[in-house]
MDAnalysis code that builds the backbone (N, CA, C; Angstrom):
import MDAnalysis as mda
import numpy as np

u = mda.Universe.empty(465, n_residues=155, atom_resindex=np.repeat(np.arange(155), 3), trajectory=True)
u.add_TopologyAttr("name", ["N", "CA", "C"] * 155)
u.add_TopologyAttr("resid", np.arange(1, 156))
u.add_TopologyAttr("resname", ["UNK", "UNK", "UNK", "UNK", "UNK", "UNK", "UNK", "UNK", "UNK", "UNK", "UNK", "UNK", "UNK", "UNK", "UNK", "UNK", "UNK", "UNK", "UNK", "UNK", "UNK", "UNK", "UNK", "UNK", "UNK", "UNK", "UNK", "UNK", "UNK", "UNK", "UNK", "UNK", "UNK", "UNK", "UNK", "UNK", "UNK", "UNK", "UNK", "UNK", "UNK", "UNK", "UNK", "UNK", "UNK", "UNK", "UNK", "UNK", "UNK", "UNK", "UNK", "UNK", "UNK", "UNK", "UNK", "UNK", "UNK", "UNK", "UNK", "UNK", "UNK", "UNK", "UNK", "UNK", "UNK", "UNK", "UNK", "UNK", "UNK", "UNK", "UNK", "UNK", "UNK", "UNK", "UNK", "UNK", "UNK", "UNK", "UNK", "UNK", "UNK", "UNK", "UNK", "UNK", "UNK", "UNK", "UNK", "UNK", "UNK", "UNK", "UNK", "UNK", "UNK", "UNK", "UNK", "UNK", "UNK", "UNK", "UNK", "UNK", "UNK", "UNK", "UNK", "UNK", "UNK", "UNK", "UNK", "UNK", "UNK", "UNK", "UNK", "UNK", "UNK", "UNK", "UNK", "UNK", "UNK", "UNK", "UNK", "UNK", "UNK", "UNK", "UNK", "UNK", "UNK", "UNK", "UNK", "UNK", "UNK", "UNK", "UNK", "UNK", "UNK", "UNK", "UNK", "UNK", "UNK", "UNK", "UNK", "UNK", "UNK", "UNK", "UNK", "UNK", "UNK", "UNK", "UNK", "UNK", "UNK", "UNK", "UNK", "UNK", "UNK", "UNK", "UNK"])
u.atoms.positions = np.array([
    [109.658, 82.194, 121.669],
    [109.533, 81.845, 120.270],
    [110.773, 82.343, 119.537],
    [111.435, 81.811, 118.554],
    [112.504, 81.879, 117.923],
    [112.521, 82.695, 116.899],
    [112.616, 83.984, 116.940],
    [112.574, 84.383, 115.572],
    [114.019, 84.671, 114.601],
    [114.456, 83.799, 114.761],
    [115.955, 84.016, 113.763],
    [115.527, 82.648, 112.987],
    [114.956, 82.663, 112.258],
    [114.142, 82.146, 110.991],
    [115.616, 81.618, 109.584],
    [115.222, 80.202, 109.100],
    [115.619, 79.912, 108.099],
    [115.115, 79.345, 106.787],
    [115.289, 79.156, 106.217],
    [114.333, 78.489, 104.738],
    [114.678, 76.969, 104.955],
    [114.051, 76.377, 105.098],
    [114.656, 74.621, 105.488],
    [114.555, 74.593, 103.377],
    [115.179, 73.218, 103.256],
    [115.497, 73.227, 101.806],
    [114.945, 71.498, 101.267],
    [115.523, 71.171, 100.379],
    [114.802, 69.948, 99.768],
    [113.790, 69.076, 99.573],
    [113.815, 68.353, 98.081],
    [112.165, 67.846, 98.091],
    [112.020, 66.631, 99.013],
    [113.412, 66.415, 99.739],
    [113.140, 65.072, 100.516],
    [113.033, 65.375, 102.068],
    [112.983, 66.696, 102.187],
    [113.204, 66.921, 103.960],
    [111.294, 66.747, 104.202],
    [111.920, 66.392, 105.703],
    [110.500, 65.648, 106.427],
    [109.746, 67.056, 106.968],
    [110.555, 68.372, 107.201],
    [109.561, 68.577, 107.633],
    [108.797, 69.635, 106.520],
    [109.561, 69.676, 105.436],
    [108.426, 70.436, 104.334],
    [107.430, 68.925, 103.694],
    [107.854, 67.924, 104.001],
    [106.741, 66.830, 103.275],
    [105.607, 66.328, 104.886],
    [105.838, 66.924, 105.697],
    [104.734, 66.739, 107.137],
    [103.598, 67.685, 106.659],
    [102.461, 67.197, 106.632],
    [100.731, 67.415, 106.540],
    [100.899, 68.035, 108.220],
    [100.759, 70.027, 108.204],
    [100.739, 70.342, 109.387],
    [99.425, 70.856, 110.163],
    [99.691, 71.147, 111.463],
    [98.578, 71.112, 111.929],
    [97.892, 72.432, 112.514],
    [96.792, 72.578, 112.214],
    [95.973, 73.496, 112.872],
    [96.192, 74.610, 113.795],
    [96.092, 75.868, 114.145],
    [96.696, 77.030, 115.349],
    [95.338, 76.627, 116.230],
    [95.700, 76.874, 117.439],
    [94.709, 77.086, 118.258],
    [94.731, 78.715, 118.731],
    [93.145, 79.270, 119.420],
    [93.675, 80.494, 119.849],
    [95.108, 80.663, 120.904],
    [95.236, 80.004, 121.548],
    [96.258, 80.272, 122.248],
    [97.766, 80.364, 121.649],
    [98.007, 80.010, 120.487],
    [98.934, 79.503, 119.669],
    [99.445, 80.795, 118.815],
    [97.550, 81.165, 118.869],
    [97.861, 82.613, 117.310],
    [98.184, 83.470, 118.462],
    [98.512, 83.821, 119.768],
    [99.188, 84.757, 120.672],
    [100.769, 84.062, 120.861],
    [101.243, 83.058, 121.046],
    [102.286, 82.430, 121.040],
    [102.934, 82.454, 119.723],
    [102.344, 82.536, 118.606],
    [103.231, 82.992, 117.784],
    [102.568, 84.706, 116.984],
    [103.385, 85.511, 117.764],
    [103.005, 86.854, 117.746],
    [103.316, 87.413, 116.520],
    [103.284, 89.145, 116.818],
    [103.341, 89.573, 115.184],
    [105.000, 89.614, 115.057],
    [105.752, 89.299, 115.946],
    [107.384, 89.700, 116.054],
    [108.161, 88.238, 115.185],
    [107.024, 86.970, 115.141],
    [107.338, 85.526, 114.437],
    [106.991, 85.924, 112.829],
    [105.998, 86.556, 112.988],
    [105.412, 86.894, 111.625],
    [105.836, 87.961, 111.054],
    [106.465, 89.009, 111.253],
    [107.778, 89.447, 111.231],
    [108.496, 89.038, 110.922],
    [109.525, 87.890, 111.322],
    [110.665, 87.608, 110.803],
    [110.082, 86.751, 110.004],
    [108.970, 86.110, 109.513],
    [108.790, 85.599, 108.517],
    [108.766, 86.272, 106.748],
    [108.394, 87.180, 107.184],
    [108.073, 88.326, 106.276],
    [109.751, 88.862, 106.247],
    [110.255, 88.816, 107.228],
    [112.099, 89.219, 106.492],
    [112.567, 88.279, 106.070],
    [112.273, 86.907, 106.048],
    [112.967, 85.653, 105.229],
    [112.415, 85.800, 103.901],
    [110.998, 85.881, 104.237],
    [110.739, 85.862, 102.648],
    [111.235, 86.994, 101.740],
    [111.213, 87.918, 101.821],
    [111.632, 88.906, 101.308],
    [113.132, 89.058, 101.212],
    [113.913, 89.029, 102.076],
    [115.458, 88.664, 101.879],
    [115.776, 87.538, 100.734],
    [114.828, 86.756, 100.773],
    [115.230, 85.436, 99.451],
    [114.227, 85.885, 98.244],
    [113.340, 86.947, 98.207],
    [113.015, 87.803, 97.018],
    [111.537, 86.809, 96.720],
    [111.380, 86.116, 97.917],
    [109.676, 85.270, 97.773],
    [108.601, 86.647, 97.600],
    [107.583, 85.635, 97.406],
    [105.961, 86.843, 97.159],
    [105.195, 85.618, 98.469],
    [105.713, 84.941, 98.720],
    [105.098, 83.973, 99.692],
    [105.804, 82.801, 100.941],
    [105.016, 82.600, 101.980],
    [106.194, 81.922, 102.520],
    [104.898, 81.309, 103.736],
    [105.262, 79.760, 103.627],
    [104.550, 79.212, 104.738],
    [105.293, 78.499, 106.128],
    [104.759, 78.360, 107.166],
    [105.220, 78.079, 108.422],
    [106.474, 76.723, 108.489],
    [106.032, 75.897, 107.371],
    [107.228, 74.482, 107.699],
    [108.224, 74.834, 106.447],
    [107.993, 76.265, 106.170],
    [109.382, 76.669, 105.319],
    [110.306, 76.672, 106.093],
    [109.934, 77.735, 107.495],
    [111.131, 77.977, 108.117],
    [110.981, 77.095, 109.150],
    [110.716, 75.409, 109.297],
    [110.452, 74.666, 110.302],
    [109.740, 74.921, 111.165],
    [108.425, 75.288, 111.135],
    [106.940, 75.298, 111.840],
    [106.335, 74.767, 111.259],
    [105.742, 73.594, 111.716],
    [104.492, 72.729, 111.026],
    [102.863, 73.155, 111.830],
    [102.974, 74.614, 111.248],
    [101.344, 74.540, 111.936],
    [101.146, 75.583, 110.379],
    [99.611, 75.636, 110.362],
    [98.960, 76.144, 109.222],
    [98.960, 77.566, 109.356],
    [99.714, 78.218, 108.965],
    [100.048, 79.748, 108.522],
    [100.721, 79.822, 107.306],
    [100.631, 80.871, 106.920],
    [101.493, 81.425, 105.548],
    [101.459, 83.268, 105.485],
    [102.433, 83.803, 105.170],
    [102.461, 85.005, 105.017],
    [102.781, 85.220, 103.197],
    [101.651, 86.204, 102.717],
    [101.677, 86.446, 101.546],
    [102.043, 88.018, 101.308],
    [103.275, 87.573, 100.099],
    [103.942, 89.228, 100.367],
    [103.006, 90.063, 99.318],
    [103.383, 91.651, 99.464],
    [102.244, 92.949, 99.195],
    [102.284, 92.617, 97.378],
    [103.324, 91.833, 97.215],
    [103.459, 92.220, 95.570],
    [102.175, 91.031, 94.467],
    [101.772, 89.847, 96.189],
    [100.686, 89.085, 95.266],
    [99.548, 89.457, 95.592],
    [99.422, 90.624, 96.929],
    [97.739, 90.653, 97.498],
    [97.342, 91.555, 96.450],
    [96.036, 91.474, 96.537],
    [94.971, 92.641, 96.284],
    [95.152, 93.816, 97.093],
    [95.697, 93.987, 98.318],
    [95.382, 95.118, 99.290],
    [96.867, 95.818, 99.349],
    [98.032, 95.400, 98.409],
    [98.712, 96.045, 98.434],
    [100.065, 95.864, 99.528],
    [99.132, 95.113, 100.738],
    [99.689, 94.984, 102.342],
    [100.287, 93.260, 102.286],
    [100.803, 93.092, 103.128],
    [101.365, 91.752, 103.666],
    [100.260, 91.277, 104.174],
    [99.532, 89.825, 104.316],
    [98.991, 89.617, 104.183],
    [99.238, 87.483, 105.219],
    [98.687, 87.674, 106.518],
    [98.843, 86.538, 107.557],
    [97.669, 86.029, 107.479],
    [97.931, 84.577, 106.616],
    [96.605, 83.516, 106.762],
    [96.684, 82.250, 107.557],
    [96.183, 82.306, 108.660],
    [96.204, 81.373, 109.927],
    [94.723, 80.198, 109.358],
    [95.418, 78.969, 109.218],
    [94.434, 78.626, 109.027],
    [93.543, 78.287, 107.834],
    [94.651, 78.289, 106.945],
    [93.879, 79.006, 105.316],
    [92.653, 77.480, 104.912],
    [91.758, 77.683, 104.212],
    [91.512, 76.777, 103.831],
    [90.671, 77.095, 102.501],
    [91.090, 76.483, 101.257],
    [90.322, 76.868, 100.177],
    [88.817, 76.209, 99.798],
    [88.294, 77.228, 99.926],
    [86.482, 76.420, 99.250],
    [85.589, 76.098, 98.429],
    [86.955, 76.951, 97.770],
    [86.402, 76.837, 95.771],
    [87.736, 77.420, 94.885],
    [87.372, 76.370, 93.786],
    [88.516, 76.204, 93.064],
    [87.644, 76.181, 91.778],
    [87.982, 77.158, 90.522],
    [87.509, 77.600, 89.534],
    [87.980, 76.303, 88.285],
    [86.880, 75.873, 87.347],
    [87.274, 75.102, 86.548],
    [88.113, 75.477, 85.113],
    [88.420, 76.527, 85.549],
    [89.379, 77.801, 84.126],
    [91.180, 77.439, 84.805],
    [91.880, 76.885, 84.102],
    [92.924, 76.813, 84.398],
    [93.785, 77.513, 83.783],
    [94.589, 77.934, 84.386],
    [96.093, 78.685, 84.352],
    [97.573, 78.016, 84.300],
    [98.181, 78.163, 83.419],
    [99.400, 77.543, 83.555],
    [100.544, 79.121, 83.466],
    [101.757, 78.395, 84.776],
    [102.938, 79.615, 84.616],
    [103.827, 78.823, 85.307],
    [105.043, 79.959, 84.928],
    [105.933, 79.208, 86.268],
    [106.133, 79.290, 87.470],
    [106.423, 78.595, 88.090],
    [106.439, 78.508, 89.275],
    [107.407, 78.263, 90.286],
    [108.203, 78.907, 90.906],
    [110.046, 78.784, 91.894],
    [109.462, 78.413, 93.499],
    [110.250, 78.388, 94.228],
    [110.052, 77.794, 95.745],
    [110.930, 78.285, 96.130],
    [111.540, 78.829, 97.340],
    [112.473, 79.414, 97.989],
    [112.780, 77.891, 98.452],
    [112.251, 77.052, 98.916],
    [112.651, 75.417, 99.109],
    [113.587, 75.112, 98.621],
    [113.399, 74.993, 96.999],
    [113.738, 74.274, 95.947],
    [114.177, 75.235, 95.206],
    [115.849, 75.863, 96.017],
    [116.135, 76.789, 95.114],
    [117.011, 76.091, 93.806],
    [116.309, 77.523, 92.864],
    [117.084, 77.102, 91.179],
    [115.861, 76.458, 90.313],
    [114.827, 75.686, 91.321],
    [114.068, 74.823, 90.363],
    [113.339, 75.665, 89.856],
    [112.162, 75.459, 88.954],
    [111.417, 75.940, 88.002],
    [110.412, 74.849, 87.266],
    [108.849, 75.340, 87.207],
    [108.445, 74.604, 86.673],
    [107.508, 75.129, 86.048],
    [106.497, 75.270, 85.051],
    [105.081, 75.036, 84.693],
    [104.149, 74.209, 84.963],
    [103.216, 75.145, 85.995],
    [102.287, 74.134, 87.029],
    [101.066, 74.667, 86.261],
    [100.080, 74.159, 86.070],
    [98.840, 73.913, 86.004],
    [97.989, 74.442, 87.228],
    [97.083, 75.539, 87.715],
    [96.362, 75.518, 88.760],
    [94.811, 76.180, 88.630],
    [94.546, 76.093, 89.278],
    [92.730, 76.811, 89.021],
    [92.824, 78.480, 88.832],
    [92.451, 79.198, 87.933],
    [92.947, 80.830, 87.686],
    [92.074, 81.391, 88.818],
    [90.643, 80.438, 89.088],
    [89.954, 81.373, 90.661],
    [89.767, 80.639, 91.521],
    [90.107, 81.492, 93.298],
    [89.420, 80.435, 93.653],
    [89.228, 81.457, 95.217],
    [88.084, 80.812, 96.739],
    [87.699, 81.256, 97.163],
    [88.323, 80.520, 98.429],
    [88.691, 81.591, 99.888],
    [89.213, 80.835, 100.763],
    [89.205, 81.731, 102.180],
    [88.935, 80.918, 102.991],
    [88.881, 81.660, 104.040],
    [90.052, 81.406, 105.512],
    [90.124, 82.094, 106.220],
    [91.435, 81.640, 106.836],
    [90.965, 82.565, 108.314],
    [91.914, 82.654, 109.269],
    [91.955, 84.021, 110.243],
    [92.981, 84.457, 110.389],
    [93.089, 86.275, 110.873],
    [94.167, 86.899, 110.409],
    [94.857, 86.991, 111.399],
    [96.208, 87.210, 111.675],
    [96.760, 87.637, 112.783],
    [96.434, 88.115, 114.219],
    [95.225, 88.846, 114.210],
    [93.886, 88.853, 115.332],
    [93.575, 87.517, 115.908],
    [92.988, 86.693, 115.058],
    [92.437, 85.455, 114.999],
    [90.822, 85.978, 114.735],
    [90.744, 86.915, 113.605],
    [89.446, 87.023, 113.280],
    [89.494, 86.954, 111.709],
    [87.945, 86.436, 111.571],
    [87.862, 85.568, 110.401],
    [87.736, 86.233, 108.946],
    [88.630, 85.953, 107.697],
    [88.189, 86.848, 106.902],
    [88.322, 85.359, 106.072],
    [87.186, 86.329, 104.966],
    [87.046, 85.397, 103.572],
    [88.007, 86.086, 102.338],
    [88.149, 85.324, 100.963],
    [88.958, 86.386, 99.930],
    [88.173, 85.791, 98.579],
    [88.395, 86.183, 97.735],
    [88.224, 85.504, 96.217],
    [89.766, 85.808, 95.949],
    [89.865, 84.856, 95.152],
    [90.853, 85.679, 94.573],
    [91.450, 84.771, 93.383],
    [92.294, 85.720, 92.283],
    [92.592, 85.105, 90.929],
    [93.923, 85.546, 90.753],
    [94.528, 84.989, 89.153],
    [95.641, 85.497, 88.845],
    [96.800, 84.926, 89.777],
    [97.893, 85.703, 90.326],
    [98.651, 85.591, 91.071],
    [98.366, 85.070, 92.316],
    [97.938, 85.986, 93.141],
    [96.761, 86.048, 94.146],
    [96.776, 84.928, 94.269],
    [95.751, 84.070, 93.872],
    [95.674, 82.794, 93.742],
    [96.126, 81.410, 93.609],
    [97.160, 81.701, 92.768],
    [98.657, 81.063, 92.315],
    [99.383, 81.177, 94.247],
    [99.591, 82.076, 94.412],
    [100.626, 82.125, 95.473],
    [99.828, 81.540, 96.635],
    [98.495, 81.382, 96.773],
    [97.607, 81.156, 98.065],
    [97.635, 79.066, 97.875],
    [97.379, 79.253, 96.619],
    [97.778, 77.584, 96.656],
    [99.131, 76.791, 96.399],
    [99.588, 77.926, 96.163],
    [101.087, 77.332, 96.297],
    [101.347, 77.101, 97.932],
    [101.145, 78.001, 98.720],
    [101.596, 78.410, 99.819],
    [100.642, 77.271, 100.681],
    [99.293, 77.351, 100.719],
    [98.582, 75.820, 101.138],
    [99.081, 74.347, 100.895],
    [99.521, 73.838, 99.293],
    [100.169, 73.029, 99.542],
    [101.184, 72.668, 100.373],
    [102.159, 73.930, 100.440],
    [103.213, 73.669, 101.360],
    [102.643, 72.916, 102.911],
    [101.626, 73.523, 103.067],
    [101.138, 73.133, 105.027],
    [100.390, 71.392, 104.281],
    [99.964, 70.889, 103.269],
    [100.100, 70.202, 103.381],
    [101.141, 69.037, 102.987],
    [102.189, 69.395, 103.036],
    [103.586, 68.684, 102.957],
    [103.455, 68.250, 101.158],
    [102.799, 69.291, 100.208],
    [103.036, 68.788, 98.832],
    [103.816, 70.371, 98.240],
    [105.152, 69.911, 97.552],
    [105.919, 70.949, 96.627],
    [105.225, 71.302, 95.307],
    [105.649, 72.155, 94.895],
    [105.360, 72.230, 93.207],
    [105.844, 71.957, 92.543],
    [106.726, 70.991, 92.745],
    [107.175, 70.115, 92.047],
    [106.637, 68.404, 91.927],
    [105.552, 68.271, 92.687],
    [104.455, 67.054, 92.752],
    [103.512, 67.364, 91.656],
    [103.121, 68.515, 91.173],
    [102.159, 69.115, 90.336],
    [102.998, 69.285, 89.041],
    [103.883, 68.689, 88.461],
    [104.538, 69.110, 87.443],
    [103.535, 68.266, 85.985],
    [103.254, 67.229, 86.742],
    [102.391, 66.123, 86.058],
    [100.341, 66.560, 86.358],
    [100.724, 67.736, 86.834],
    [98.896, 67.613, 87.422],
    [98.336, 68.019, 85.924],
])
């Protein structure tokens, strides 16, 4: 597995607009904690709070959320994420992409919402979560499904 990791870039590249696919268990050992690792040094070297798998050209459903949006303080590996509730109280802020560097927008998104995923183990956790938290978990989901935040400028 490759871990010398890059930020792939634009709203027209194929593989940040590819709908990606699913980990299997064998997959969440094939991509170990040493991938998720250098994911967590890309993001953080480019000053992200978040960073999903077809950022750095992996199209499978992961995202690493940095300590400054969790609740727990910690870095934070969601294999799998999938949201199950989305709060009818909306939030508007801005919003950057390590993608789409320079851009900027005011997105519109749900202020709560509920989601469950598996962690780096491949064991299952649930979250609530609001505020930021939240903001960065659906930012970071759209990405796996090949939509920017810059598609939501109009939501």
């Amino acid at each position: 597995m490759n871990n010398n990791l890059s930020i792939q870039t634009g709203a027209k590249n194929p593989i940040l607009r590819k709908k990606s696919d699913e980990i299997s268990g064998e997959q969440i050992i094939q991509y170990n904690q040493g991938f998720f690792d250098a994911m967590k040094k890309v993001m953080y070297e480019d000053d992200g709070i978040g960073l999903a798998a077809p950022q750095v050209g992996t199209n499978l459903r992961f995202v690493v959320i940095g300590k400054a949006a969790s609740p727990t303080n910690e870095d934070l590996i969601l294999i799998n994420p999938k949201i199950t509730f989305l709060s009818t109280k909306i939030n508007t802020a801005e919003e950057g992409c390590l993608s789409l560097p320079g851009e900027f927008a005011d997105i519109s998104r749900p202020n709560k919402i509920r989601f469950k995923a598996l962690n780096e183990n491949g064991e299952k956790i649930e979250f609530k979560a609001k505020g930021l938290f939240a903001r960065v978990i659906q930012h970071e989901v759209d990405h796996l499904d090949g939509i920017l935040f810059i598609d939501r400028i109009n939501d």
